[in-house]
KOLTI-837682 format. One line per 3 residues: their letters; for each residue x, y, z of N, C-alpha, C, O. Coordinates in steps of 0.2 Angstrom, whole numbers, plus 5000, padded with zeros to 4 digits. Layout:
N
A = X Y Z X Y Z X Y Z X Y Z | ... .
END
This chain:
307
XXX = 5077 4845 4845 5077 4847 4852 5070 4845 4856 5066 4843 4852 | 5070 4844 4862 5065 4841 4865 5059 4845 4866 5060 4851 4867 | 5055 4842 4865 5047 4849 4865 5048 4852 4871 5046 4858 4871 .
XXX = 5050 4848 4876 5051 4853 4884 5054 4859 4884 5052 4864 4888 | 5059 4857 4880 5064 4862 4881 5059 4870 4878 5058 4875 4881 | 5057 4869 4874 5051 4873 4869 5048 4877 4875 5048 4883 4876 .
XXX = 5047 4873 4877 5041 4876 4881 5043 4878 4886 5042 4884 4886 | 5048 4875 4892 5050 4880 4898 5053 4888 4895 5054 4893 4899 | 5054 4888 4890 5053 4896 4886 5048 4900 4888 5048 4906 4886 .
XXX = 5044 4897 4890 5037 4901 4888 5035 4902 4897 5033 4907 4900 | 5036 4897 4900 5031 4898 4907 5037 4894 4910 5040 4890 4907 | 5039 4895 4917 5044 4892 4921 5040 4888 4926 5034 4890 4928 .
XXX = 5043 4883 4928 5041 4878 4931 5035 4871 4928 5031 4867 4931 | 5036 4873 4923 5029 4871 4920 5030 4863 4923 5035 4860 4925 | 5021 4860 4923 5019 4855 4925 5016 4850 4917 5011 4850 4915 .
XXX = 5021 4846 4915 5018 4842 4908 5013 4836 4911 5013 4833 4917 | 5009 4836 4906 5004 4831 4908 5004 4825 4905 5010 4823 4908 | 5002 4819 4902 5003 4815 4901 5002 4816 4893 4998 4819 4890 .
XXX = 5008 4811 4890 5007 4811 4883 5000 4813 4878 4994 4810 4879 | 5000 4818 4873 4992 4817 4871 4994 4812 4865 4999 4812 4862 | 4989 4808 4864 4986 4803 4860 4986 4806 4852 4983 4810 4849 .
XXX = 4992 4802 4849 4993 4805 4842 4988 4809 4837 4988 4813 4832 | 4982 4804 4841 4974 4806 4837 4973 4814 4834 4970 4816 4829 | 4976 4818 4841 4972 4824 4840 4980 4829 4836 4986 4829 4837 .
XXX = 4978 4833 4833 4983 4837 4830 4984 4845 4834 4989 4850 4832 | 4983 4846 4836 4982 4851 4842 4983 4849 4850 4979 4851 4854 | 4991 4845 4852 4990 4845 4857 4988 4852 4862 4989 4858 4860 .
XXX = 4984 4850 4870 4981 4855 4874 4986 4854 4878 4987 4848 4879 | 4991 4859 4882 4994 4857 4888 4991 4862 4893 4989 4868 4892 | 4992 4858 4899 4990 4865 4905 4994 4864 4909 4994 4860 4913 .
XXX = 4999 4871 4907 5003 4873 4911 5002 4880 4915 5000 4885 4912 | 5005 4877 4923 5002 4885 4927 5011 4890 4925 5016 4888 4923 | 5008 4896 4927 5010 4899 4924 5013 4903 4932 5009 4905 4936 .
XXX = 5020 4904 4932 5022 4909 4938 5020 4916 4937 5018 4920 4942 | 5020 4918 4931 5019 4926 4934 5012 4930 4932 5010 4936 4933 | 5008 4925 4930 5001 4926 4929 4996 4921 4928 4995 4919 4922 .
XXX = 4992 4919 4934 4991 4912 4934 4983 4913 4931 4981 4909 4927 | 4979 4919 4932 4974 4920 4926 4974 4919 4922 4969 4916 4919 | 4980 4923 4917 4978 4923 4910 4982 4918 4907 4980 4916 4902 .
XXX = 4988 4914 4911 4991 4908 4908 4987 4903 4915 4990 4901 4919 | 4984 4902 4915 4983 4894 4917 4984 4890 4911 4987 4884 4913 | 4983 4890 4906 4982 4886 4901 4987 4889 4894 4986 4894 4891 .
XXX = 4992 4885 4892 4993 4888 4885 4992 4880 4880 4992 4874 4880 | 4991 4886 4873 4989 4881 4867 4994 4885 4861 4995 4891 4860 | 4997 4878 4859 5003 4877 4854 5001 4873 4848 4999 4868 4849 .
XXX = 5002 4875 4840 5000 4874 4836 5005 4870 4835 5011 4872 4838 | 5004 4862 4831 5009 4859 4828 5009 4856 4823 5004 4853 4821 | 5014 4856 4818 5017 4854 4813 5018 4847 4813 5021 4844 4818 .
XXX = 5015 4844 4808 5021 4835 4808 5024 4837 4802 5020 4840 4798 | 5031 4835 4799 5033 4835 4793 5038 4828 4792 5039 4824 4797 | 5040 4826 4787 5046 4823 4784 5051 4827 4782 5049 4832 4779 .
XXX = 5056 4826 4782 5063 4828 4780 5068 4824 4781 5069 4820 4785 | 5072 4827 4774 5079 4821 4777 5085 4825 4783 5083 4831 4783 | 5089 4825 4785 5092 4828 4791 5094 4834 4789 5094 4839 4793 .
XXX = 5097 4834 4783 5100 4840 4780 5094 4846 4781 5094 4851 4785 | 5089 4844 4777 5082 4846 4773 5081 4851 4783 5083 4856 4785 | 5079 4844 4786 5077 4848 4795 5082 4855 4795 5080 4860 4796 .
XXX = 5090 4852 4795 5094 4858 4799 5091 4865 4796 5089 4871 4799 | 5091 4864 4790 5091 4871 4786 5083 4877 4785 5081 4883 4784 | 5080 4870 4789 5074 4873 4788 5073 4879 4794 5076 4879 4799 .
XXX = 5068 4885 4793 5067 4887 4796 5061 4886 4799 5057 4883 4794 | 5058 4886 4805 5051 4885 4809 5049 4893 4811 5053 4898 4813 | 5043 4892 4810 5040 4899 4815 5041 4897 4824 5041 4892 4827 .
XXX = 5041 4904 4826 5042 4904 4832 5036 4903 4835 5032 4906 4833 | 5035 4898 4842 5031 4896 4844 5030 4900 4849 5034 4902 4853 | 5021 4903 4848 5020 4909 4854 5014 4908 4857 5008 4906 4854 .
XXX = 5015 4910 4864 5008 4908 4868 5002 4913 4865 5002 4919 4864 | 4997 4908 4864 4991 4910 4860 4987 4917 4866 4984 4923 4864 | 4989 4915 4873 4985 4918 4877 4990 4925 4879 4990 4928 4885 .
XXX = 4995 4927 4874 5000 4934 4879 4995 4940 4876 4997 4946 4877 | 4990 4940 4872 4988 4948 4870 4981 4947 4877 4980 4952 4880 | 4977 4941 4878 4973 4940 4882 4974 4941 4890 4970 4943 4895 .
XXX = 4981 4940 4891 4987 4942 4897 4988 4947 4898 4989 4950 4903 | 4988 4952 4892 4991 4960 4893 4982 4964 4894 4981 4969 4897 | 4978 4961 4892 4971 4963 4893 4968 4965 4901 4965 4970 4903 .
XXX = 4970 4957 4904 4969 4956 4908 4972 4960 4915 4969 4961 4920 | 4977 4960 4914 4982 4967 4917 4979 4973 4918 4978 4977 4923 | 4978 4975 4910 4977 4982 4909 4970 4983 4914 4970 4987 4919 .
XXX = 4966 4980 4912 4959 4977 4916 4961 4979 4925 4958 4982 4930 | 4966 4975 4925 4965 4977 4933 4967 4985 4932 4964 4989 4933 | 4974 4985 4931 4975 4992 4932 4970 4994 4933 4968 4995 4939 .
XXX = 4965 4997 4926 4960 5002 4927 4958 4999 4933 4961 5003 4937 | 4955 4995 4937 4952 4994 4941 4953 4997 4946 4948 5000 4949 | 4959 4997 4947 4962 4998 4953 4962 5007 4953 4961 5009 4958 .
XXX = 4963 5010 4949 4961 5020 4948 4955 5021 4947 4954 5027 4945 | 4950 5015 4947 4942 5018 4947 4941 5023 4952 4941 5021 4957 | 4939 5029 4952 4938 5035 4956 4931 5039 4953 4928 5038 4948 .
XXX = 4929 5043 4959 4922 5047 4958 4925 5051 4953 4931 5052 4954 | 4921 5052 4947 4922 5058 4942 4923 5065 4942 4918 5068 4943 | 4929 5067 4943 4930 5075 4943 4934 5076 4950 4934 5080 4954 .
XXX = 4936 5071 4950 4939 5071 4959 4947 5073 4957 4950 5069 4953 | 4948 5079 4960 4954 5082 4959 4959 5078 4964 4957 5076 4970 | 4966 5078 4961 4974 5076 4965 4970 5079 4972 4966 5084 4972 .
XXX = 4973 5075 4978 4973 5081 4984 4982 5080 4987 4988 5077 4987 | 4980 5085 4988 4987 5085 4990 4988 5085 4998 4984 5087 5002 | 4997 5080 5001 4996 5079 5007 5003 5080 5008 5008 5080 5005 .
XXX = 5001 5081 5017 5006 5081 5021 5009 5077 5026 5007 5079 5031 | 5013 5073 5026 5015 5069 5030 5021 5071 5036 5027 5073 5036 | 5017 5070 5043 5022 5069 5049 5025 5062 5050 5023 5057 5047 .
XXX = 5031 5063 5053 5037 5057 5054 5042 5059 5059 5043 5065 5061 | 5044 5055 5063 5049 5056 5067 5054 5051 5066 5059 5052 5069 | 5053 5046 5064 5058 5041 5062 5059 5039 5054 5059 5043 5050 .
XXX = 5060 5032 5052 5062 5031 5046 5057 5032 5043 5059 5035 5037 | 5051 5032 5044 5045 5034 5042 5043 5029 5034 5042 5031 5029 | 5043 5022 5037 5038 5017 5033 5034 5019 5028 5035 5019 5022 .
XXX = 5027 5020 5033 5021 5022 5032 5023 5028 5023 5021 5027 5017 | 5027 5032 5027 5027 5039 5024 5030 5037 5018 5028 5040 5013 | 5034 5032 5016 5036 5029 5009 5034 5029 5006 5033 5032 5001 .
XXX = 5027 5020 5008 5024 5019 5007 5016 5022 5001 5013 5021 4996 | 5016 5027 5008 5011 5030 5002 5014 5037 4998 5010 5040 4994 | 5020 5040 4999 5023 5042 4990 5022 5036 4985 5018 5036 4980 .
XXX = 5026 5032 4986 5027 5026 4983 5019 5026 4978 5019 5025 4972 | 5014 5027 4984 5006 5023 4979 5004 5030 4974 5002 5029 4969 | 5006 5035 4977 5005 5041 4976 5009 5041 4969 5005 5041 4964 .
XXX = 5016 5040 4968 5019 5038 4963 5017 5034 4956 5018 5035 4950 | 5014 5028 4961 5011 5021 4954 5004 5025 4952 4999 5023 4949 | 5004 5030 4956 4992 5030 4955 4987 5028 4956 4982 5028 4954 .
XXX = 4991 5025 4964 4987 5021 4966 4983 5022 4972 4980 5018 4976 | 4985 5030 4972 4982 5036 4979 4982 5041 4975 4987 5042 4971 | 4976 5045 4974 4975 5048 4969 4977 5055 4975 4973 5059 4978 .
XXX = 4984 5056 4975 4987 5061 4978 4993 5063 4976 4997 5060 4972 | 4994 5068 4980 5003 5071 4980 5006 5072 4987 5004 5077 4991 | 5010 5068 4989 5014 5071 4996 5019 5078 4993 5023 5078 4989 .
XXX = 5016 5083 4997 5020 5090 4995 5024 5095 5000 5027 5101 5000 | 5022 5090 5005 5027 5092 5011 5029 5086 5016 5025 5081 5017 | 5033 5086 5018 5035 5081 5024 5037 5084 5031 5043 5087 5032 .
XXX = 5033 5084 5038 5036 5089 5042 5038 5084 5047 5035 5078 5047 | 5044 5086 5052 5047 5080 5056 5049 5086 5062 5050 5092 5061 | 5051 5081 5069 5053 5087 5074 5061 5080 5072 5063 5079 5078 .
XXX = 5064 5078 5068 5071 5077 5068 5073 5074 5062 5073 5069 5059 | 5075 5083 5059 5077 5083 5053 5084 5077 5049 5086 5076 5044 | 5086 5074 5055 5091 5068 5049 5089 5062 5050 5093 5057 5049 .
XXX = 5081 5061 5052 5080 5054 5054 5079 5053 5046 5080 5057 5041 | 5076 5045 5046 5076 5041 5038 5071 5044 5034 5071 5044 5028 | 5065 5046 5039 5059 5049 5033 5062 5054 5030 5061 5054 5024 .
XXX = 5065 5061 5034 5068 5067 5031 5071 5065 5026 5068 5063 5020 | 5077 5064 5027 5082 5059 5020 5080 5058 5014 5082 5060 5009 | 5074 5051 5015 5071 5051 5009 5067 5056 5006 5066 5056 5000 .
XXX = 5065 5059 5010 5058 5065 5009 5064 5071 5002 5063 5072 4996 | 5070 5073 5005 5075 5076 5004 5076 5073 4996 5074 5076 4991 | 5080 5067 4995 5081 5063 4989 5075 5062 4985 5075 5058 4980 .
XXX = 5070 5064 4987 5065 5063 4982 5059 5071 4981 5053 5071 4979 | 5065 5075 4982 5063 5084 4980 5056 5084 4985 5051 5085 4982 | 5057 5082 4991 5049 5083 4995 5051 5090 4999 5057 5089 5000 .
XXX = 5049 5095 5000 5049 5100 5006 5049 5097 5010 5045 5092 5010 | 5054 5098 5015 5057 5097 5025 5053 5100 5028 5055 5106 5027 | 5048 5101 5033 5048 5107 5039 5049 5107 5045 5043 5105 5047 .
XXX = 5054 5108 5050 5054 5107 5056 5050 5110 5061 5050 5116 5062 | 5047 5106 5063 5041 5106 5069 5040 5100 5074 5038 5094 5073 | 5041 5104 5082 5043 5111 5082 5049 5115 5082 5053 5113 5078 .
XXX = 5047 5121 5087 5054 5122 5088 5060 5120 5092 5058 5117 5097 | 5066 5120 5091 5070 5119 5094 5069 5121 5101 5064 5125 5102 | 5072 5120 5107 5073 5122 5114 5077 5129 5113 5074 5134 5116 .
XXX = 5083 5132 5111 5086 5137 5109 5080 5141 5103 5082 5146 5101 | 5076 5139 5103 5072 5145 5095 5075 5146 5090 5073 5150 5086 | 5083 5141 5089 5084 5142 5082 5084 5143 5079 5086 5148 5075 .
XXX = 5080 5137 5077 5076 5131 5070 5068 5130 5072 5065 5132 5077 | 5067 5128 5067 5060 5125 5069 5054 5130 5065 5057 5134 5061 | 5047 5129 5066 5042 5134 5066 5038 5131 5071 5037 5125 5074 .
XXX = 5035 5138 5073 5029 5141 5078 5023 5138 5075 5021 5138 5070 | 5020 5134 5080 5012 5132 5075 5008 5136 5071 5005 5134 5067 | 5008 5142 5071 5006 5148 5070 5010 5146 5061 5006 5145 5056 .
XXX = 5016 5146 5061 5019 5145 5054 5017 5140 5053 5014 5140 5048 | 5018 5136 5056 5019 5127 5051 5010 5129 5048 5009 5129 5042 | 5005 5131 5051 4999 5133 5048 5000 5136 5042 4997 5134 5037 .
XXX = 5005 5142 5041 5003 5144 5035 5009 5143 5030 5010 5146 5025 | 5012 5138 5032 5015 5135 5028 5012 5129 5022 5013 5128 5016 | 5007 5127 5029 5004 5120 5025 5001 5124 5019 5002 5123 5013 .
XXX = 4998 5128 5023 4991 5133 5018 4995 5134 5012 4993 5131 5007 | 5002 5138 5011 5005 5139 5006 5004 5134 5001 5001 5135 4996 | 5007 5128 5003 5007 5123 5000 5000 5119 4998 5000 5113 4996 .
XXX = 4996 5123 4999 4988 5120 4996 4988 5113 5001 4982 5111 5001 | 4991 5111 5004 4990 5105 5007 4981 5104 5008 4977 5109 5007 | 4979 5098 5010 4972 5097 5010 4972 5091 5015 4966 5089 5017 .
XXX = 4976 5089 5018 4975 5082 5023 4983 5083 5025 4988 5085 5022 | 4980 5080 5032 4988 5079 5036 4988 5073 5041 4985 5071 5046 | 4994 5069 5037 4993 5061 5039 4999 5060 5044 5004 5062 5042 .
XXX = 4999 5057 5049 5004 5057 5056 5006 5049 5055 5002 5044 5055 | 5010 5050 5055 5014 5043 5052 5021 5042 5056 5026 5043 5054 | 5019 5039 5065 5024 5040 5068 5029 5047 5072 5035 5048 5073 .
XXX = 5022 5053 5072 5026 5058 5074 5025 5059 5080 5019 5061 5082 | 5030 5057 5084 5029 5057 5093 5029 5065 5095 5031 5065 5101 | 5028 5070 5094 5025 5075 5096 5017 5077 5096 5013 5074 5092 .
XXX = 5015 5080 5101 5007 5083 5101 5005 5089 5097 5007 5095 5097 | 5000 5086 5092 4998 5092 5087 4996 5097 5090 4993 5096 5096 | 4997 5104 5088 4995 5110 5092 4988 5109 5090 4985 5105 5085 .
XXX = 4985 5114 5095 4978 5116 5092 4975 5121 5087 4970 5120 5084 | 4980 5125 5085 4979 5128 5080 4980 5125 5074 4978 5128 5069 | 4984 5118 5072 4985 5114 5067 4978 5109 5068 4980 5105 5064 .
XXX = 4974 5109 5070 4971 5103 5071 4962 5105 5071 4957 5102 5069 | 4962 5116 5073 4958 5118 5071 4957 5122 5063 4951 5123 5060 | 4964 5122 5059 4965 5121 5054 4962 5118 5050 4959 5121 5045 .
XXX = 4962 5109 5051 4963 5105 5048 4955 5100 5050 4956 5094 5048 | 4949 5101 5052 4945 5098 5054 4942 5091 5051 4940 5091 5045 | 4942 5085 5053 4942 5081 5049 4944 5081 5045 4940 5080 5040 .
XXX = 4952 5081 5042 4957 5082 5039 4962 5077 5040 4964 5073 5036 | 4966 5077 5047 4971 5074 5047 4969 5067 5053 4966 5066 5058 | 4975 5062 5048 4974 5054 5051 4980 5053 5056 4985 5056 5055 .
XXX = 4980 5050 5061 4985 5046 5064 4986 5038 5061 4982 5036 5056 | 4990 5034 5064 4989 5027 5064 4993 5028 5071 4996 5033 5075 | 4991 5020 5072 4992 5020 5081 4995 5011 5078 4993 5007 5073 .
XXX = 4998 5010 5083 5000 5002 5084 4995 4997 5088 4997 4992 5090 | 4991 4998 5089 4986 4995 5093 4979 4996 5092 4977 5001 5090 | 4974 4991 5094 4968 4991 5092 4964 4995 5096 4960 4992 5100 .
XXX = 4965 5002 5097 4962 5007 5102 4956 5007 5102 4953 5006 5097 | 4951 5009 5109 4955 5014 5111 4960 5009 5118 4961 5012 5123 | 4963 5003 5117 4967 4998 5122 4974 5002 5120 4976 5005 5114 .
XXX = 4977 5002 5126 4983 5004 5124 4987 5009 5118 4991 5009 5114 | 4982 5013 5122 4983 5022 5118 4984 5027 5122 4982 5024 5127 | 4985 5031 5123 4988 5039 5125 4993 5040 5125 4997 5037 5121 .
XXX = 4996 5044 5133 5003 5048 5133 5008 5042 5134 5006 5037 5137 | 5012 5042 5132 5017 5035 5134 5017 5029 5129 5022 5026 5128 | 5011 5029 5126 5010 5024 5122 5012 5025 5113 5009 5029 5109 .
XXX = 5019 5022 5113 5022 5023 5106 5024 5017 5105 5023 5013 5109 | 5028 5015 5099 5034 5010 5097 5033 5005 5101 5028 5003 5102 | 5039 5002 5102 5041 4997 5106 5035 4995 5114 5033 4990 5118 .
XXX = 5035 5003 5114 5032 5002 5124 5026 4998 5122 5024 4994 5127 | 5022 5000 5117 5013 4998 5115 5014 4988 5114 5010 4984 5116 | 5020 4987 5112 5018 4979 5110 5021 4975 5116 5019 4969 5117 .
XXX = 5025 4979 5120 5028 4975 5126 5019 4975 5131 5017 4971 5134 | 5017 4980 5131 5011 4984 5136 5005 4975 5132 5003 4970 5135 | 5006 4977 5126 5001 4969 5123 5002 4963 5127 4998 4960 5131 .
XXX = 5010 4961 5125 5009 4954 5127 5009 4955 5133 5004 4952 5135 | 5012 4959 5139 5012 4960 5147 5004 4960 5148 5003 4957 5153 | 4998 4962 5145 4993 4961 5146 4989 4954 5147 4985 4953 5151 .
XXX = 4994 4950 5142 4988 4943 5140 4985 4944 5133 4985 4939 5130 | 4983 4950 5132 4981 4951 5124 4980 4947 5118 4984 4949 5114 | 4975 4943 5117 4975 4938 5113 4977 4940 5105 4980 4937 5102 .
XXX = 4973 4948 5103 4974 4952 5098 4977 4958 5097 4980 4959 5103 | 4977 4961 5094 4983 4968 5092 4981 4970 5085 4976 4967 5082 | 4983 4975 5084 4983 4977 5075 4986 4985 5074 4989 4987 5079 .
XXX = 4984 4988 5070 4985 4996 5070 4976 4997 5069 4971 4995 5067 | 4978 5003 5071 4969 5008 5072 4975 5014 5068 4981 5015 5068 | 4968 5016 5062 4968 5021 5058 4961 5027 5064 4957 5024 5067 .
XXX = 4961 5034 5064 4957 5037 5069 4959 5046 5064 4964 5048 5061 | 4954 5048 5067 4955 5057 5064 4961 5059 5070 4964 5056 5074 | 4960 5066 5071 4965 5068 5077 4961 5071 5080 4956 5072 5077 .
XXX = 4963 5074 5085 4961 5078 5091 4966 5080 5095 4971 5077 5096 | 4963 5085 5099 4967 5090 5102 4971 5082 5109 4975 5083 5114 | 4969 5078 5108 4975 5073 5114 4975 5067 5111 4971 5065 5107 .
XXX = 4979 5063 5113 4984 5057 5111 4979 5052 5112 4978 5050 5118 | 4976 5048 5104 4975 5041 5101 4968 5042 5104 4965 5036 5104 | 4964 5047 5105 4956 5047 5107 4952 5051 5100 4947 5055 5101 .
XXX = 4953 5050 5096 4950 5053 5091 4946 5048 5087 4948 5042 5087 | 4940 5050 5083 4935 5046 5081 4939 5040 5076 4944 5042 5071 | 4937 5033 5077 4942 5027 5074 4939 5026 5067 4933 5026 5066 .
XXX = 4944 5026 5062 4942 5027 5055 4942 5018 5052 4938 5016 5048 | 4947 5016 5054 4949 5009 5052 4955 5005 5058 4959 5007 5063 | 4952 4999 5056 4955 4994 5060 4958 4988 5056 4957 4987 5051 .
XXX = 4963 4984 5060 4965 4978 5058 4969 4972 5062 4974 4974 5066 | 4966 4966 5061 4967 4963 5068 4972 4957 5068 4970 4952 5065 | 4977 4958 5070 4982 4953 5070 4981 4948 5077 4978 4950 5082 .
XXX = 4985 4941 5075 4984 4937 5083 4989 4939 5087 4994 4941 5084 | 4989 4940 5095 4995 4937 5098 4998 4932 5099 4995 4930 5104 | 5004 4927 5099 5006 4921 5100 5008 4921 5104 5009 4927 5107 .
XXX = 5009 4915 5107 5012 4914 5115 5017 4916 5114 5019 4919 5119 | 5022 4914 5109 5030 4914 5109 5032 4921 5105 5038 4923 5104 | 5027 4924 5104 5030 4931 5102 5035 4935 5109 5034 4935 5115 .
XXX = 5039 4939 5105 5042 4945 5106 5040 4950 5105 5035 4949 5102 | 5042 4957 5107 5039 4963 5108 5041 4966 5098 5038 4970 5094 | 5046 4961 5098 5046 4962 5091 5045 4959 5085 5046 4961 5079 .
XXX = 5042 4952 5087 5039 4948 5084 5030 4952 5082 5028 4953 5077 | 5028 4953 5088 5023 4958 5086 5021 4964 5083 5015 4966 5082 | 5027 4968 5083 5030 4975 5080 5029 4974 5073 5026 4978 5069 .
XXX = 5032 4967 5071 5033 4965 5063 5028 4963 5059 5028 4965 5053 | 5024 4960 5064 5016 4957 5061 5010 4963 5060 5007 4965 5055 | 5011 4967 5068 5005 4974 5065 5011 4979 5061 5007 4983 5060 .
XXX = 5016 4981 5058 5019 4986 5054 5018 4982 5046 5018 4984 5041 | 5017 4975 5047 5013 4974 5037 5007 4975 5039 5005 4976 5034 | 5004 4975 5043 4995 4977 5043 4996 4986 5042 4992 4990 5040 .
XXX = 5000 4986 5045 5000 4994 5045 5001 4997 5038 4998 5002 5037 | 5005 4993 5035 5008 4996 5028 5001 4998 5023 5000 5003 5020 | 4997 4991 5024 4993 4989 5018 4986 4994 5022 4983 4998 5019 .
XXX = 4984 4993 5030 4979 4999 5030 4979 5005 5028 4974 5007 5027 | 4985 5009 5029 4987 5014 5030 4984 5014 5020 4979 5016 5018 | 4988 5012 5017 4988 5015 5011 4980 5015 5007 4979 5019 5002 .
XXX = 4976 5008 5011 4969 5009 5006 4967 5015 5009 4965 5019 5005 | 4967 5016 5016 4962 5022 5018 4964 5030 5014 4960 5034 5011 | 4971 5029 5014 4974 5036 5012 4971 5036 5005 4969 5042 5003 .
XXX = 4970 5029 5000 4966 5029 4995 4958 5033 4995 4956 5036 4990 | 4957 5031 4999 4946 5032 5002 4950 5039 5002 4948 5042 4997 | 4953 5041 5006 4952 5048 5008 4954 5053 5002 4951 5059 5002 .
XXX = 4958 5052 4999 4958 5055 4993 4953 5055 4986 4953 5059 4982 | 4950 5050 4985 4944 5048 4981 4938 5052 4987 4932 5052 4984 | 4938 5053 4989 4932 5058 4993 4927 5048 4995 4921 5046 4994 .
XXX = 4930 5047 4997 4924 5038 5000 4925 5041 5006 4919 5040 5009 | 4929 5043 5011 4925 5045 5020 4919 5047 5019 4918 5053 5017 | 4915 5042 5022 4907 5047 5025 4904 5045 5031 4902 5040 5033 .
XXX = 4903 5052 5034 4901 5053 5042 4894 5049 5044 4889 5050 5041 | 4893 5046 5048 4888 5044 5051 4885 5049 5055 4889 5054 5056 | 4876 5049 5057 4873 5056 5059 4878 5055 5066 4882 5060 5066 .
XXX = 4879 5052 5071 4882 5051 5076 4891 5053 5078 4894 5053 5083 | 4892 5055 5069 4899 5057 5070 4905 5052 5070 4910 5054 5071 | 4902 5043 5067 4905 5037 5065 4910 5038 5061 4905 5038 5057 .
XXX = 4915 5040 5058 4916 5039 5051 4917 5032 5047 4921 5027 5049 | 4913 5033 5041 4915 5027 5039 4920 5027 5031 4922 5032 5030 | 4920 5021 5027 4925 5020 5022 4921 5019 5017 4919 5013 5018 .
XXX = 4919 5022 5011 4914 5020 5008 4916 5016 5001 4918 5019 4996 | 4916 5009 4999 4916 5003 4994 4917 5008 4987 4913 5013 4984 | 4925 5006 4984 4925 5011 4979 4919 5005 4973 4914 5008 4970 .
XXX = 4920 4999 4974 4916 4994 4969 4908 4996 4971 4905 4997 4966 | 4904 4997 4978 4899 4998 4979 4899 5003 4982 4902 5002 4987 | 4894 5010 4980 4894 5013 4983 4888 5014 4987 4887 5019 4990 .
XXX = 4884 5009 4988 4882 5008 4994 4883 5003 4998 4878 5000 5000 | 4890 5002 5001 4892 4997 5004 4898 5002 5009 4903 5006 5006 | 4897 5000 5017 4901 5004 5021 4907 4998 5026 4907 4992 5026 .
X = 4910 5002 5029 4917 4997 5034 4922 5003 5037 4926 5002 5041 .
END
């Protein structure tokens, strides 16, 4: 069989190089590697030359040829992993609570990191003022507590802030993250909760933020601007809409030929990836206040390094 064939077993798409020179008995080939370009850029293959007559070949058995570099690949993995759950020493799970009012992205998302270990937390409630949207749903299929907030118009349903307060407490909650909840946090959850709970906003506030400014309205309000940029603003909360101290940022362009929804799609992947480091920082205890009342994000790799 042809030695290619050998080898596209090992790494796909492989790039062969040119013939090596009979001379050396250990050909080197360098081939890139699709699914781990570190630890395989390179593999090496022992070779046998023998004689045989055809019979003598069929019958024979060959050792299985195995990349020299897969225990240095599993190393190297492992390596990031730990990397990536390095956390201050003795820093317990915190537990969170996430608001939603729609499919709730964001709010997957960070179960999701939560689930890999990659947010050294637990979401242990999910509150929504519209119990069959998509966040609820999955919150539900994946054994999270519901709580409606607020109340309904009729007083059916719902809880009183006064409850939703000691619900969270119930629930040990420790941070309260707003992930798309178009309601106004009351005051008594927010006096609860001091430098505790985050919003995310679709815009690089404090530009097109407060009452009115949600979803759709905020990217249409951009390009009607001229706005050359956009992004999502991560910020604490406060008793009113998108003026709370700004925690994190990120900056996407605007193009000339965008859509309200072309730019919708660009800041909700910046949103996905900010939302989850911070929610990271915030659980690893890295927020630290400036005397001024800044907050900043503190470098899990250096802890004397701020952003």
């Amino acid at each position: 069989m042809d030695s290619r064939c050998f080898i596209t077993e090992f790494c796909s798409n492989p790039v062969f190089p040119p013939p090596v020179p009979k001379t050396l008995n250990k050909p080197f080939l360098a081939l890139p590697c699709r699914w781990s370009d570190r630890a395989h850029r390179c593999l090496s293959f022992d070779c046998t030359r023998f004689s045989a007559s055809p019979e003598t070949a069929k019958n024979r058995r060959f050792p299985k040829l195995e990349c020299v570099n897969t225990r240095a690949s599993q190393e190297i993995i492992k390596d990031a992993g730990e990397e990536k759950m390095k956390k201050k020493p003795g820093v317990a799970k915190k537990k969170l609570a996430v608001f939603v009012s729609g499919g709730g992205s964001n709010f997957k998302l960070i179960h999701e990191a939560c689930h890999e270990r990659s947010v050294h937390g637990d979401v242990v409630a999910l509150v929504t003022n519209k119990t069959d949207c998509g966040g609820a749903e999955y919150a539900r299929n994946k054994g999270i507590p519901v709580l409606q907030f607020p109340k309904t118009k009729d007083g059916a349903d719902g809880l009183s802030p006064t409850d939703l307060v000691a619900a969270l407490r119930n629930s040990e909650v420790e941070f309260v993250l707003l992930a798309g909840f178009l309601k106004l946090i009351p005051a008594e959850l927010i006096r609860a909760y001091p430098r505790a709970m985050l919003n995310i906003h679709p815009s690089l506030l404090p530009a097109f933020g407060g009452k009115g400014y949600y979803g759709m309205k905020v990217h249409k309000a951009v390009i009607s601007s001229g706005a050359r940029y956009s992004g999502p603003t991560i910020h604490f909360v406060d008793e009113h809409y998108d003026t709370g101290r700004i925690l994190a940022q990120r900056v996407v362009p605007v193009l000339s030929t965008d859509s309200p929804e072309d730019l919708a799609a660009r800041v909700l992947k910046e949103e996905h990836k900010l939302y989850k480091e911070v929610v990271a920082a915030l659980c690893e205890e890295r927020i630290v206040w400036r005397e001024d009342g800044v907050p900043l994000i503190q470098s899990r790799q250096d802890p004397n390094l701020f952003c």
